[in-house]
N, C-alpha and C positions, 0 to 999 in steps of 0.2 A: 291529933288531926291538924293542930298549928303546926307543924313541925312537916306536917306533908306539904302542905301547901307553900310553902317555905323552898321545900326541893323540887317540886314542879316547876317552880318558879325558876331556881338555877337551871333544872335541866332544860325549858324553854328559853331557857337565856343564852344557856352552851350551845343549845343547835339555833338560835338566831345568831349567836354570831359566828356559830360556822358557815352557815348559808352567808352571812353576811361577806366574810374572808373569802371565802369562793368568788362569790360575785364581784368581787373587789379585781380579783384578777381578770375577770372577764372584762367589766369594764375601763380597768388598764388596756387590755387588748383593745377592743374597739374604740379608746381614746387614741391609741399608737397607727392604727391603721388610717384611722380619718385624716392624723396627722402627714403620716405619708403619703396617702391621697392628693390630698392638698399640696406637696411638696411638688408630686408628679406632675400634675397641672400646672403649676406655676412654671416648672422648669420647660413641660410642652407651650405654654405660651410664650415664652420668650426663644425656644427655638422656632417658632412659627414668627415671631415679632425678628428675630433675626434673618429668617431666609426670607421673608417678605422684602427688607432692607436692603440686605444682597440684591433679592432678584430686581427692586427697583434702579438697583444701580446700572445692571448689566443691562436693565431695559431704556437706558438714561446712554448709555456708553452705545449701543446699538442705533438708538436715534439719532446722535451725532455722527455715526459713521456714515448710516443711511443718507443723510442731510450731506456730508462731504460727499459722496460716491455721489450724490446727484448732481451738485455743484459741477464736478469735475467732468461730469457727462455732459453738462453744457457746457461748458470751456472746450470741450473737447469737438464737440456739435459745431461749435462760434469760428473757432478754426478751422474745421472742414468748410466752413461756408466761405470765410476768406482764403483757402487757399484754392479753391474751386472759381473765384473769383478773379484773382492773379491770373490763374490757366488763360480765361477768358479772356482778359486783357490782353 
C-alpha cells in the first residue's frame, strides 16, 4: 500500500506539471501581447504628440501670414487715402 501511494503521488506530480508546462505557454502569450499592447500605445501617443507639434506649427505659420495679410491691407487702405487726397489737391 506504501508503494501506491508513492505512485499516486508521481502520477499527480506528472499531471501537475503538465498542466503546469501548458500554462506556462499561455502565460508567455498573454505576457507577449500586453507587451505589445503597451508598445502600440506608446508608439500612438507619440504620433499623436507629433501631429499635435506639426499642427501647432502650421497653426503658428498661418497666424503670422494672417497678421501680415492684415498689415498690408492697411498699408494698402493708408495709400488709397493719400492718394485720394493728392486728387484733391
Amino acid at each position: 500500500m506504501e508503494n501506491g501511494y508513492i505512485i499516486l503521488g508521481i502520477i499527480a506530480l506528472l499531471f501537475l506539471s503538465m498542466y503546469g508546462f501548458a500554462y506556462l505557454s499561455v502565460l508567455k502569450e498573454k505576457i507577449k501581447a500586453k507587451k505589445e499592447l503597451k508598445l502600440d500605445l506608446e508608439l500612438q501617443e507619440r504620433r499623436r504628440q507629433e501631429s499635435a507639434r506639426k499642427q501647432a506649427i502650421i497653426d503658428e505659420k498661418v497666424r503670422k501670414f494672417n497678421e501680415r495679410k492684415e498689415e498690408i491691407h492697411q498699408e494698402l487702405m493708408l495709400l488709397e487715402k493719400m492718394k485720394e487726397r493728392q486728387k484733391a489737391v
